[in-house]
C-alpha positions as CSV (number, residue, x, y, z in Angstrom):
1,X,24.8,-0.7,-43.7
2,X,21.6,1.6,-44.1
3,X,20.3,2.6,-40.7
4,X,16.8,3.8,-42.2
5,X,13.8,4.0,-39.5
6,X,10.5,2.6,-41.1
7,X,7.2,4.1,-39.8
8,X,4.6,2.1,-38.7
9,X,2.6,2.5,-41.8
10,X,5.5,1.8,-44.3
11,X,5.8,-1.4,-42.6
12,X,2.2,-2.3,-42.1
13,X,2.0,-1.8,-45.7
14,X,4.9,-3.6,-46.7
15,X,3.8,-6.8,-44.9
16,X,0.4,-6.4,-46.7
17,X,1.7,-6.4,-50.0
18,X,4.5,-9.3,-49.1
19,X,1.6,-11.3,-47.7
20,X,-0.7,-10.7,-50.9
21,X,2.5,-11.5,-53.5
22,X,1.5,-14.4,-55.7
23,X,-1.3,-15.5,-53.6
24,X,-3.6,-12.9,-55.1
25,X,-3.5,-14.9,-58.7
26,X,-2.6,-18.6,-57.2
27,X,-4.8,-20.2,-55.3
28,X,-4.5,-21.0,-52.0
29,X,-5.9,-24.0,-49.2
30,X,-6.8,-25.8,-52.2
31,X,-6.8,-29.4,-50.3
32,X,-9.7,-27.8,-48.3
33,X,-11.9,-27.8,-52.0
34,X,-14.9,-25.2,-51.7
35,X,-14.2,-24.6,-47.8
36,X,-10.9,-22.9,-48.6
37,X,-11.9,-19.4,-47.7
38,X,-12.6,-21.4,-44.0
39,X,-8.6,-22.6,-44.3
40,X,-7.7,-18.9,-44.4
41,X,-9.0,-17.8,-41.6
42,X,-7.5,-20.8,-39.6
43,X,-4.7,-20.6,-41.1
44,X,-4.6,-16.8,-40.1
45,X,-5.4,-17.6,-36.9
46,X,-2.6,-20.2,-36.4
47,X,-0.2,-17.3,-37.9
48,X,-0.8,-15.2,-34.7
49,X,1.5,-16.8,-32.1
50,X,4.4,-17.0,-34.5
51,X,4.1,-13.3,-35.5
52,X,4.1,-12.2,-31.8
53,X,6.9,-14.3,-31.6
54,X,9.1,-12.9,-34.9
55,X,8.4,-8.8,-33.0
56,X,9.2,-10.3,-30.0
57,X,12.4,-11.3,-31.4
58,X,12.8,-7.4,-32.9
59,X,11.7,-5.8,-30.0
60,X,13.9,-7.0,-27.2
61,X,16.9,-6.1,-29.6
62,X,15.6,-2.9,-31.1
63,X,18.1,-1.7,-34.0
64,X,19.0,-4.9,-34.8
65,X,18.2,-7.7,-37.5
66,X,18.0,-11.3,-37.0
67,X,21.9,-11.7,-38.3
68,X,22.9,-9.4,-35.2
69,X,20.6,-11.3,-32.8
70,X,22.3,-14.6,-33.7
71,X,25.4,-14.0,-33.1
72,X,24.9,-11.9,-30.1
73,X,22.9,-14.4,-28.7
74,X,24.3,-18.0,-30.0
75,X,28.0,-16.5,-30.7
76,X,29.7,-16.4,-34.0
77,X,30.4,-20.0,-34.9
78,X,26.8,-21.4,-34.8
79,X,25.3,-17.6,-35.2
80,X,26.5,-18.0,-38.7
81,X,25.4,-21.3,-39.4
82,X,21.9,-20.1,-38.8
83,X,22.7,-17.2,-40.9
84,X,23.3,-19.2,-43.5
85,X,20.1,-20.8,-43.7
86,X,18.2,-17.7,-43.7
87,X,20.3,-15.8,-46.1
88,X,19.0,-19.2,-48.4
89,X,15.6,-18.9,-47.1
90,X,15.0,-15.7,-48.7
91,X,16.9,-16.2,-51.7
92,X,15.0,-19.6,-53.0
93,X,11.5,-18.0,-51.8
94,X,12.4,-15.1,-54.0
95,X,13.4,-17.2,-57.0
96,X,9.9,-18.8,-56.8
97,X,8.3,-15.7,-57.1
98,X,10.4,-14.5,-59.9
99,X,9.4,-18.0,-61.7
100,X,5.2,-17.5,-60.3
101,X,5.6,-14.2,-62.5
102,X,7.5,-15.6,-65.3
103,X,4.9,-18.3,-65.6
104,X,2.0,-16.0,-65.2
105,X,3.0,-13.9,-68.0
106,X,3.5,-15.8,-70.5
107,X,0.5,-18.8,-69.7
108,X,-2.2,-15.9,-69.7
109,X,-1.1,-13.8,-72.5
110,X,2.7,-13.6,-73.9
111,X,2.6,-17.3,-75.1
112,X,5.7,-16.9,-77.0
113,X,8.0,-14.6,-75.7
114,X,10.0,-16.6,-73.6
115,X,9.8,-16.3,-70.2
116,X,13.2,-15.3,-68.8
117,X,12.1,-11.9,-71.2
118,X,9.7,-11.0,-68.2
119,X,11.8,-12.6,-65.2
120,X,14.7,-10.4,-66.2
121,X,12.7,-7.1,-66.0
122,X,10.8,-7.9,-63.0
123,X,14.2,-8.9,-61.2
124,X,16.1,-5.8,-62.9
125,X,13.3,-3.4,-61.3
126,X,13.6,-5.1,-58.1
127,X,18.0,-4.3,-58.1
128,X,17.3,-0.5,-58.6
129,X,14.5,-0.4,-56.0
130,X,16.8,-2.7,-53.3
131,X,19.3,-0.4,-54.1
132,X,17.6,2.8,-53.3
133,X,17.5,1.4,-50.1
134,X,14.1,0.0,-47.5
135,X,13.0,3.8,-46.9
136,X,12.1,3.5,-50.3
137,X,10.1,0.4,-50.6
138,X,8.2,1.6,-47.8
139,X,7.3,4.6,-49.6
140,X,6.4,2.9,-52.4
141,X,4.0,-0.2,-50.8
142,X,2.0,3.1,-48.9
143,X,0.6,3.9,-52.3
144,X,0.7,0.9,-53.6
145,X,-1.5,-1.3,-51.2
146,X,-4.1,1.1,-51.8
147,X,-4.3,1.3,-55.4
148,X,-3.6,-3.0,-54.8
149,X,-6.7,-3.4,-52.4
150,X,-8.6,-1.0,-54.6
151,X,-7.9,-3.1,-57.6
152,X,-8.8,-6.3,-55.5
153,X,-12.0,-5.2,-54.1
154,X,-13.1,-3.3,-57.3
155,X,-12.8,-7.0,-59.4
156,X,-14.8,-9.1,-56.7
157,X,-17.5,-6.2,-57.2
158,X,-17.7,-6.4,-61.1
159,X,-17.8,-10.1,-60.7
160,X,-21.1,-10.1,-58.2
161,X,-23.1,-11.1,-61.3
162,X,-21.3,-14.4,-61.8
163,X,-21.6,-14.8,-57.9
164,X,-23.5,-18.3,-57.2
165,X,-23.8,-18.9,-53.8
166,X,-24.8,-23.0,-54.4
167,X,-20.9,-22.9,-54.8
168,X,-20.4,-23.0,-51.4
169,X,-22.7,-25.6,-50.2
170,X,-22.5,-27.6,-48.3
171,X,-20.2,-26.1,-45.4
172,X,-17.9,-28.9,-44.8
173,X,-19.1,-31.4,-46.7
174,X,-15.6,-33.7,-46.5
175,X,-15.3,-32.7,-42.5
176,X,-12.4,-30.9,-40.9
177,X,-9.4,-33.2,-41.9
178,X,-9.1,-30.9,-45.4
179,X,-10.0,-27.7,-43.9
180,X,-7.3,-28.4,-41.6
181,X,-4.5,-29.8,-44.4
182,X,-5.7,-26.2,-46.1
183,X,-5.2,-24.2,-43.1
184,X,-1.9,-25.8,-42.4
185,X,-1.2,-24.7,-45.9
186,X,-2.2,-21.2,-46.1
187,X,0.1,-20.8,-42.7
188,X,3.1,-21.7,-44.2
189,X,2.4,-20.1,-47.9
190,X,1.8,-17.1,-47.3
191,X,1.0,-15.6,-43.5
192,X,4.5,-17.5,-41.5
193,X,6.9,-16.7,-44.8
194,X,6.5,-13.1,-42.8
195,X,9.3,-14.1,-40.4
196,X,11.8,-12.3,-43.3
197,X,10.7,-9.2,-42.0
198,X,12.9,-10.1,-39.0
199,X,15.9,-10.4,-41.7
200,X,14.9,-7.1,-42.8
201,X,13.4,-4.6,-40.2
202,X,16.0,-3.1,-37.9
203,X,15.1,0.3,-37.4
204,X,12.0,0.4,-36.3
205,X,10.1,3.7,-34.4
206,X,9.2,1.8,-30.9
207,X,9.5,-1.2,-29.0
208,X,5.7,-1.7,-29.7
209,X,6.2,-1.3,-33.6
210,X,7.1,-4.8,-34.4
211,X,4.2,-5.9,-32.5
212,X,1.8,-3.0,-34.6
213,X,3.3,-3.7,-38.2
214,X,3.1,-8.1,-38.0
215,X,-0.4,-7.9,-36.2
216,X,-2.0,-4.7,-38.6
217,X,-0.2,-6.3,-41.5
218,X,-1.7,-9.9,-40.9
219,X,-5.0,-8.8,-40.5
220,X,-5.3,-6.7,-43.7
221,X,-3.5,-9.1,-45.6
222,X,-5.9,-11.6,-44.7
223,X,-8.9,-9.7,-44.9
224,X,-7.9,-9.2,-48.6
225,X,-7.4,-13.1,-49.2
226,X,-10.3,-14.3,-47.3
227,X,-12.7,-12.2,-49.9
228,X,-10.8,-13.1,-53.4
229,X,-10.7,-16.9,-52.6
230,X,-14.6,-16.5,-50.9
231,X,-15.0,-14.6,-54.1
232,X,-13.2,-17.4,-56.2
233,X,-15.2,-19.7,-55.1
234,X,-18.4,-18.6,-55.6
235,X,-17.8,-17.9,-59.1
236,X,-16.1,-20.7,-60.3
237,X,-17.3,-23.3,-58.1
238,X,-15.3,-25.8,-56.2
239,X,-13.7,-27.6,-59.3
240,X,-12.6,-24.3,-61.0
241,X,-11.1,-23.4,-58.4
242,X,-8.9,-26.3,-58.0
243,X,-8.0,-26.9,-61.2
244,X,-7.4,-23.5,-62.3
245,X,-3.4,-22.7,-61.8
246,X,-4.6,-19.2,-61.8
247,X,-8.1,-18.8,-60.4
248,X,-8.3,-14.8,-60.1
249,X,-7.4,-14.1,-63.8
250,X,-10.2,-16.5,-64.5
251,X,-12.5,-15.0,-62.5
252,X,-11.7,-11.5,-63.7
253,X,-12.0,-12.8,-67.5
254,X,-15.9,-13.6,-67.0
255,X,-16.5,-10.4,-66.0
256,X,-19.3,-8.9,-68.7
257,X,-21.3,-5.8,-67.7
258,X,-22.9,-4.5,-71.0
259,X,-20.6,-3.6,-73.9
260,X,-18.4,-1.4,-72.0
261,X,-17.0,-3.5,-68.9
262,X,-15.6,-7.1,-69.9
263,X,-12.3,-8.8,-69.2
264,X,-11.1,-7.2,-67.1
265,X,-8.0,-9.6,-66.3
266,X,-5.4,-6.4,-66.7
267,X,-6.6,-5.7,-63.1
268,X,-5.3,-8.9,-61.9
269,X,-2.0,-8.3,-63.4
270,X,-1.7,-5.0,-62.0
271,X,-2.3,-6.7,-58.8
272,X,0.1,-9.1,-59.5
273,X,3.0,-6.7,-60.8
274,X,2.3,-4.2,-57.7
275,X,2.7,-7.2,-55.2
276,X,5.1,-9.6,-56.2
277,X,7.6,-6.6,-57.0
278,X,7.4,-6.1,-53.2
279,X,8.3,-9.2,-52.3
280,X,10.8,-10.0,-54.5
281,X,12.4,-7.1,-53.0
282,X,12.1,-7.9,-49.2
283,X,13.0,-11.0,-50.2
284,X,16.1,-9.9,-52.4
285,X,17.1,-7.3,-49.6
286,X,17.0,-9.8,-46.8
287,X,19.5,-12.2,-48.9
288,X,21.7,-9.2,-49.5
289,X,21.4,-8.4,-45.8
290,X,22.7,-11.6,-44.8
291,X,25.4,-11.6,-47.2
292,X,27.3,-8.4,-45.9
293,X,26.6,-9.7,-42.2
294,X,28.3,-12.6,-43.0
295,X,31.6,-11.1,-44.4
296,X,31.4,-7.6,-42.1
297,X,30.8,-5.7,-45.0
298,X,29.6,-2.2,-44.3
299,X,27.4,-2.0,-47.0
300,X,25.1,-4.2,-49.2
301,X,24.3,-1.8,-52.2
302,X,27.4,-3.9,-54.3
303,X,26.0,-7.1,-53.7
304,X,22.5,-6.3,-54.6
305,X,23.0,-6.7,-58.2
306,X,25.1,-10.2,-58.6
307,X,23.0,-11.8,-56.1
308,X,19.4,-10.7,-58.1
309,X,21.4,-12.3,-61.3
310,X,22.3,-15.2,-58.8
311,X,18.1,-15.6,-58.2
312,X,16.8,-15.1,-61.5
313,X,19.1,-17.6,-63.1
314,X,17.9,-20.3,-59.9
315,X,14.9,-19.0,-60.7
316,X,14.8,-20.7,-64.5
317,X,16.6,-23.5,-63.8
318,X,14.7,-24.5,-60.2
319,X,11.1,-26.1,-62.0
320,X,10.9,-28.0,-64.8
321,X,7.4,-26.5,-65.7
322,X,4.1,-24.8,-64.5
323,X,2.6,-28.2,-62.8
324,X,5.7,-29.4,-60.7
325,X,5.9,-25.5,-59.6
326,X,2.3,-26.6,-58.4
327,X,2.8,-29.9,-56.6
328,X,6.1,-28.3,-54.9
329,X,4.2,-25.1,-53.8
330,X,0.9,-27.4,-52.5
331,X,2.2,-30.5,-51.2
332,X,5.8,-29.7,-50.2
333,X,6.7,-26.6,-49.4
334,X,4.3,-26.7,-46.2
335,X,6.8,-29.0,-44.7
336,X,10.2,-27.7,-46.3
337,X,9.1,-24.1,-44.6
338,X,8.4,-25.3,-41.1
339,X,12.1,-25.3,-40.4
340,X,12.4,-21.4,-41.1
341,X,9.1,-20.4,-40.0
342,X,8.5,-22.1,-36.3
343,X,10.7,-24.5,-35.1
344,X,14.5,-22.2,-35.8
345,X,11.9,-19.0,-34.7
346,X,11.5,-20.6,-31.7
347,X,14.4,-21.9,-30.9
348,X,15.9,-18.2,-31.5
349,X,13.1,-16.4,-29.3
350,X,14.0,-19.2,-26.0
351,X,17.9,-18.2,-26.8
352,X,16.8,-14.8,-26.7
353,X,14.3,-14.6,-23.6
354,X,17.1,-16.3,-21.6
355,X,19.9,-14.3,-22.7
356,X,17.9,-11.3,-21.7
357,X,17.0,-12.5,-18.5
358,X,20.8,-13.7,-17.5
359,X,21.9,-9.7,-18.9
360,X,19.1,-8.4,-16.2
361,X,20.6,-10.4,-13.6
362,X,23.9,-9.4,-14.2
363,X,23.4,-5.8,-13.8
């Protein structure tokens, strides 16, 4: 098994870019209508004590993933149970992803190359990356969140023409019950999905680095959220938003500065590309991790490839088409993640505070 340290910055940036994924073309907190730039920053806030909780998890057993912790701290019958479900975790969230990309590509442009053309490239990419091993990724997402975040912030300032800020009124105009059901929403898709970084960071620099990469990571990730969907909305109004499967390649199509600067959706699919290729691999490297744990292989370089194949084929075969990918993503997958994202999380971080404690009086 790789035993690469990731810096700080590596995996701030990698957390960044998983967090941004599909969320910077789908939109997000829709249920809260034109005060779903509000949901985001609750739902950001909400994020906070489970991320402390995910590097508390890391830091108390520095140089290992969450595989190790399970069995070291619920033994290896019911360690592996647990591993199970979070070797799947990873693996269906990935296959989404695959299928957000596939359906991207060819609703906005390739209409009739068929999609599993795109999927298979995208997923092909991510096997050579996975491959080359986390060190790697890291690398990769410290360029690429700032060409991503330049992208990002560039479109929202080209759009400033189409900016209406009537959009927006009024503040709360259908109370707190929405804003709420949108915040609950943006917690579980995209900020809490973060708790696969415990699946895949191991080797971090310091006890503190866990603590450094979740919180910096959140923060910028939502920063970067909070002013495309504020951004979104202004522009294309409540309604637009909403209906829109993909508001930001919208937006980016209106943009018209003279002759010279119009439609400038490429930059969204740059965006796009950059992001989701991260976090199909974190995603893809965390299944593999699991997989190796689970049979006490030594390494997971062989597995990468017939497990990607394993994704992309779920990936095809998992929607029926672009709208049910919508209703399972807004009104389902809120619920069917609360299982991996708080209540086994905390169950793991009680198993661990106590099994620390009874180790410190032991000594």
């Amino acid at each position: 098994m790789s035993n690469e340290v990731i810096s700080d910055k590596q995996g701030i940036s990698l957390v960044t870019l998983f967090i941004l994924g599909s969320t910077l073309v789908i939109g997000i907190g829709t249920e809260a209508g034109r005060d779903s730039y509000f949901a985001v920053i609750l739902g950001l806030v909400f994020s906070l004590p489970m991320i402390i909780i995910y590097a508390r998890i890391l830091s108390l057993y520095r140089g290992n993933d969450l595989f190790d912790i399970l069995e070291i701290v619920f033994g290896k019958l019911f360690g592996k149970i647990m591993s199970i479900l979070y070797i799947w975790f990873p693996f269906h969230l990935g296959s989404l992803i695959i299928r957000d990309f596939g359906e991207f590509i060819t609703t906005v442009s390739a209409i009739e190359t068929p999609m599993v053309v795109f999927m298979s490239a995208m997923i092909f990419l991510c096997v050579w990356a996975v491959k080359k091993g986390c060190k790697l990724l890291g690398r990769w997402a410290e360029l690429g969140v700032i060409a991503i975040i330049f992208f990002v912030f560039f479109t929202i300032i080209l759009s400033i023409p189409n900016m209406q800020l009537n959009n927006i009124k009024p503040v709360f105009y259908k109370g707190m019950k929405p804003v709420l059901g949108g915040a609950f929403s943006v917690f579980s898709f995209p900020f809490a999905e973060t708790v696969i970084f415990c699946l895949v960071f191991s080797n971090l620099k310091t006890n503190k680095s866990p603590y450094k990469i979740y919180k910096m990571g959140l923060l910028i990730g939502g920063f970067v959220l909070f002013s495309l969907i504020f951004s979104e909305i202004l522009i294309l109004g409540e309604f637009g938003y909403v209906a829109h499967y993909f508001p930001a390649h919208i937006m980016a199509s209106r943009i018209s500065i003279g002759d010279a600067i119009q439609r400038m959706e490429i930059l969204v699919a740059i965006t796009f590309l950059g992001s989701g290729f991260i976090k199909i691999c974190v995603c893809l490297f965390g299944t593999c991790k699991g997989v190796v744990k689970m049979f006490n292989f030594d390494d997971y370089s062989f597995i990468v490839t017939p497990v990607a194949i394993m994704m992309l084929c779920y990936a095809f075969i998992v929607h029926d088409s672009i709208m049910e990918i919508g209703e399972w993503a807004f009104k389902i997958w809120r619920y069917y993640a609360l299982v991996f994202e708080i209540i086994f999380p905390v169950i793991i971080w009680i198993g661990v505070e106590i099994k620390k404690k009874r180790s410190l009086t032991n000594k």
